[in-house]
NUKEVEX-924295 format. One record per residue (C-alpha): x, y, z; residue in one letter. Coordinates in steps of 0.25 Angstrom, whole numbers, plus 5000, padded with zeros to 4 digits. Layout:
// residues N
XYZA
...
END
This chain:
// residues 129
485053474704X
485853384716X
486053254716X
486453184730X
486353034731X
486752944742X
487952854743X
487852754734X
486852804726X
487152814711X
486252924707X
485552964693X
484853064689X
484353084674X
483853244673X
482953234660X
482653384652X
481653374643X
481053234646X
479553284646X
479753394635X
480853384625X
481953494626X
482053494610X
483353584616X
484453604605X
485853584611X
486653594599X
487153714600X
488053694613X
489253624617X
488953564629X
488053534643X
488553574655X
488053544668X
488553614681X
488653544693X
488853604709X
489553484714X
489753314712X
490153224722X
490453124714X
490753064700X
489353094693X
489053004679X
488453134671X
487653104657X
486953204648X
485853144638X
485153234628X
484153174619X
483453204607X
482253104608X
482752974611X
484252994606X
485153064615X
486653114617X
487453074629X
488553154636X
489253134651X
490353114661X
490553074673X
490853204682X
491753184695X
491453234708X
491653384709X
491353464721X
491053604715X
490153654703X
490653604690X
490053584674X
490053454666X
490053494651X
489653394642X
490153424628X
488853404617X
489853354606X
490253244616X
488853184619X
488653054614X
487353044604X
486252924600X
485852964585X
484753044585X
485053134595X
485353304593X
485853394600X
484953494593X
483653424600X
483853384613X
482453344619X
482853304632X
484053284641X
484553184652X
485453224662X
486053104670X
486853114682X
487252974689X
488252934699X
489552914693X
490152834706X
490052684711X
489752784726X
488552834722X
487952964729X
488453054719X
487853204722X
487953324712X
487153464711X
486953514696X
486553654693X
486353664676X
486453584665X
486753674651X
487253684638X
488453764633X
489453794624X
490453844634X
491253794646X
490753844659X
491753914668X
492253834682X
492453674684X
491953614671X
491953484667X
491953444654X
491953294649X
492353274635X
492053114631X
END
């Protein structure tokens, strides 16, 4: 996916999976999701919402501009969670990328978003609330 928005445009975009059938995807057994980007030229507001119905878990950072291809890990253990919610029944997910600058015209290119328990090899950047 790219993502190029105009000066002075403050982006959004929510990327649903499994809004029009439920995932019912167990992510219990992993550590983390990792999502690999090709390039960021500016500071990107970066949310990850699984849910389990209605209940969700939150994780996210705010990634700063990086001209290359990088990772952004989000540790499980460190999403915050409604009650209700499991990581052994994810139904669906919300991906949010939004511009983290008062500029605006934030633009990113992503390649793959996946669960792991290891560390990838290269530039990773891994945010620990």
């Amino acid at each position: 996916m790219v993502q190029t928005a105009g000066y002075f445009v403050g982006p959004r975009i929510d990327m649903y999976y499994g809004n029009q059938s439920p995932m019912h995807a167990d992510f219990s057994g992993y550590q983390k999701i990792r999502v690999n980007f090709t390039g960021l030229t500016q500071t990107l507001n970066f949310n990850i919402q699984p849910h389990t119905g209605g209940p969700y878990a939150q994780g996210g950072c705010n990634i700063p501009a990086y001209g290359g291809s990088f990772s952004v890990e989000l540790p499980l253990n460190q999403f915050i969670q409604t009650q209700g919610f499991s990581f052994a029944d994810v139904t669906n997910m919300d991906v949010i990328f939004q511009d983290g600058s008062v500029l605006g015209g934030v633009s990113f290119g992503t390649t793959s978003i996946e669960l792991s328990n290891t560390t990838k090899g290269g530039i990773v950047i891994d945010y620990h609330y």
